[in-house]
N, C-alpha and C positions, 0 to 999 in steps of 0.2 A: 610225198606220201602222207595219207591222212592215220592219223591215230587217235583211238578214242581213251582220254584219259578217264579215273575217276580217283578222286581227292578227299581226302579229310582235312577240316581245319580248326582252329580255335579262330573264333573271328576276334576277341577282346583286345587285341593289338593294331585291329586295322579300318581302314575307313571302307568295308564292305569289298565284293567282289572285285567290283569295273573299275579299269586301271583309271589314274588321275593322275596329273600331273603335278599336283601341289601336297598327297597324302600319300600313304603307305597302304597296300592293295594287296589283296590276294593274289589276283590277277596280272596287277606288277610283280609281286614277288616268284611267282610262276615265271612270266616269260623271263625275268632275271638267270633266273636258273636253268633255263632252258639256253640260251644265248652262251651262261657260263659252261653248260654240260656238253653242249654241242658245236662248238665255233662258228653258230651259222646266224647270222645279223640278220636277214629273212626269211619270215613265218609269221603265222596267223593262230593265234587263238583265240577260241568262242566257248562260252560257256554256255549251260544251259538257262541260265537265269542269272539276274541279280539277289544276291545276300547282302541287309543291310548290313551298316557298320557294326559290331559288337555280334551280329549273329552267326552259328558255329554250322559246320555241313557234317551232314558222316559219310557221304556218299554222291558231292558233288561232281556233275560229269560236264566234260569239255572234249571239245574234239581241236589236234592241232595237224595243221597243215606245215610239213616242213621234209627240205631235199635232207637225206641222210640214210649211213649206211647202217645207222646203229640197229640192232636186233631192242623189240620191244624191251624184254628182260633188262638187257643193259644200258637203255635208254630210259629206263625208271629207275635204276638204280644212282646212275649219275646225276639223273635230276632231283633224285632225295639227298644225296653230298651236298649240295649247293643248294636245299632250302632251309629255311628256319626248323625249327624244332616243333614250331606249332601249326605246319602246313607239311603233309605227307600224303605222297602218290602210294594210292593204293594198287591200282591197276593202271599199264599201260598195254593196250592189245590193237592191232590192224584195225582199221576200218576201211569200209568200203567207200569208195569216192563221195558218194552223194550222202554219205550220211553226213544231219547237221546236229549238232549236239541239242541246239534249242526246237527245230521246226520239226525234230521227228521224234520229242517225247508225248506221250500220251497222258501220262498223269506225275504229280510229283505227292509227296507226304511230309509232312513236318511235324516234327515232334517238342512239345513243351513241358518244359521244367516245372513245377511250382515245389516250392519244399516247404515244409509245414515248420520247420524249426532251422534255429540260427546252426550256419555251418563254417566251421575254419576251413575250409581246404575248397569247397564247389563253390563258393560263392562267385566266380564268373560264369558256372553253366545253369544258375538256378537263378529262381525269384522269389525271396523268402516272402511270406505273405504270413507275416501273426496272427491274425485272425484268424476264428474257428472257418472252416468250409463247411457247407450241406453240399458235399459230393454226391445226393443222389438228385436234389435240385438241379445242380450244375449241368446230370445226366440229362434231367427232362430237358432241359432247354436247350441243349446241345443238339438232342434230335429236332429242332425247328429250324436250324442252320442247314442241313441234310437234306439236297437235290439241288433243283435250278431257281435260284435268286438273285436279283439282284442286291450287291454287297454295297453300293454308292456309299451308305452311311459308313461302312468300315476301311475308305482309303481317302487318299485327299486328290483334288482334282488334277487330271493329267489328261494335256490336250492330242498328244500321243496315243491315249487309250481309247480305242473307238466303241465298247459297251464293258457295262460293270455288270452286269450278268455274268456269273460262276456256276458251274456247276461242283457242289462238293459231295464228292459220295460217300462218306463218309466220316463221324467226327466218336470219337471214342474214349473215355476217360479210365483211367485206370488208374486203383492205388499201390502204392509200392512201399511199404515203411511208412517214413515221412515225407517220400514223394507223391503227389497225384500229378502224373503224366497226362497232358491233352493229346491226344495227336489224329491228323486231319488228313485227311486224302481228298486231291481232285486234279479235275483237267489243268489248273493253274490256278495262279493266286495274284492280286491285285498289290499293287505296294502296300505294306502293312498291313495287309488285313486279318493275317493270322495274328500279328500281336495284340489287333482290337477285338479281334475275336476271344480269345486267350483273357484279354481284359475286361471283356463284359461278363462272360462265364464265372471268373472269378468273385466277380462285383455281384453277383446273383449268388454265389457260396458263401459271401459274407451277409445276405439277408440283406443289400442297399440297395436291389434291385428286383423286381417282379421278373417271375418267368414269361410272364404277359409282356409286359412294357421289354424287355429285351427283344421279344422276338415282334414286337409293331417296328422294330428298326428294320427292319426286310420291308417294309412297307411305307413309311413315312421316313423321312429325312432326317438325321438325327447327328447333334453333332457331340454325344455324349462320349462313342465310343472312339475318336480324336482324346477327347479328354482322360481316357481308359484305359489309352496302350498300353500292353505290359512291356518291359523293361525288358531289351534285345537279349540281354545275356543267358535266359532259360530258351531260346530256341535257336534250334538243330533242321537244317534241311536234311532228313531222316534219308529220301531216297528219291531220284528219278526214274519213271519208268517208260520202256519203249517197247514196242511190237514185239510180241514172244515174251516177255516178262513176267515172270508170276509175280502175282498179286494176293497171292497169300501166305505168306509170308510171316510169321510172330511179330508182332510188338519189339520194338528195338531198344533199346539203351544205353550211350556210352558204356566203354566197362565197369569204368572209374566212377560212378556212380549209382551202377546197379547193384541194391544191395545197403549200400553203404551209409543211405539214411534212413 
């Protein structure tokens, strides 16, 4: 029977989604639990994407394939027994045979942390950056990122990946306290490119970067925004979406931090 899971995680403990053999996984720690909640040594899980290591989901979806009589309900519950505390099944519901967790979403969104002052308690889900922002700077140049380009300059080479053309429909800044939230919507995203994105925009709030020169990276080669990354620990895979999904939706937030700087 297939089922379509969807997960929330802290990623700061693990070496990203896709199981490994030699590190501590999301993905390992899932089927672990699933193995201990179900007695059954064969099945298959697929997520919808990879999360690097340090980065956090609120609404990661995977679909698992496994013989069992358990009713959803009690099949998520015994698989939250046996996970960690910082990985929880939000939802486990039926799926229809052919659905794949990754080939049949249509867009994903990721949301970024930046916090404007030192924090005791967030500093795994934030990126404190001391310096002043020009958050409406940030704005203009954010809309040159918004539709179909190619990103080459914002991921590092993968011979797996057959075009760096993305389309992003949208990138939206918003402040919150002493948070300004990025968060980006599209068909997909390239390894890293949200945190190089995330890190150029910021580098443009601090005045070390023209709004011009940021966005000739769409167009010339550039290997600044490598140099740029932001730091895994402010972004949240916000949401996957698939056929019938609304998409409009409020602006998201962990709870644990909406508000609280």
């Amino acid at each position: 029977m297939r089922f379509k899971l969807t997960i929330e995680y802290a990623g700061t403990r693990y070496s990203g989604w896709q199981i490994q053999s030699n590190a501590k996984t999301i993905q390992g720690e899932l089927e672990r639990a699933v193995r201990e909640a179900t007695g059954v040594e064969r099945f298959e899980v697929y997520g919808s994407g990879r999360t690097d290591a340090g980065v956090h989901a609120m609404a990661q979806v995977a679909h698992l394939d496994i013989a069992t009589t358990l009713a959803p309900e009690l099949l998520c519950r015994r698989v939250n027994e046996e996970l960690p505390s910082d990985i929880h099944l939000l939802r486990v519901e039926p799926a229809r045979h052919k659905f794949h967790a990754r080939h049949d979403a249509v867009a994903r969104s990721y949301l970024y942390h930046v916090a404007r002052r030192r924090t005791a308690f967030f500093k795994p889900f934030v990126w404190w950056v001391k310096d002043a922002l020009d958050v409406e700077c940030m704005r203009r140049t954010a809309a040159h990122f918004a539709g179909m380009h190619d990103f080459r300059s914002f991921t590092d080479d993968d011979p797996t990946v057959k075009s760096t053309e993305v389309r992003v429909e949208s990138i939206e800044i918003v402040e919150d306290g002493d948070l300004v939230l990025v968060h980006i919507e599209g068909s997909h995203f390239l390894w890293k490119m949200v945190r190089r994105l995330v890190g150029v925009l910021v580098e443009v709030g601090r005045g070390r970067l023209t709004e011009r020169e940021a966005s000739a990276m769409l167009t010339e080669r550039s290997d600044q925004p490598a140099r740029l990354t932001a730091p895994a620990s402010g972004l949240f895979l916000e949401r996957v979406y698939y056929p019938g999904d609304r998409r409009d939706l409020p602006l998201s937030t962990p709870v644990s931090l909406r508000g609280q700087l």
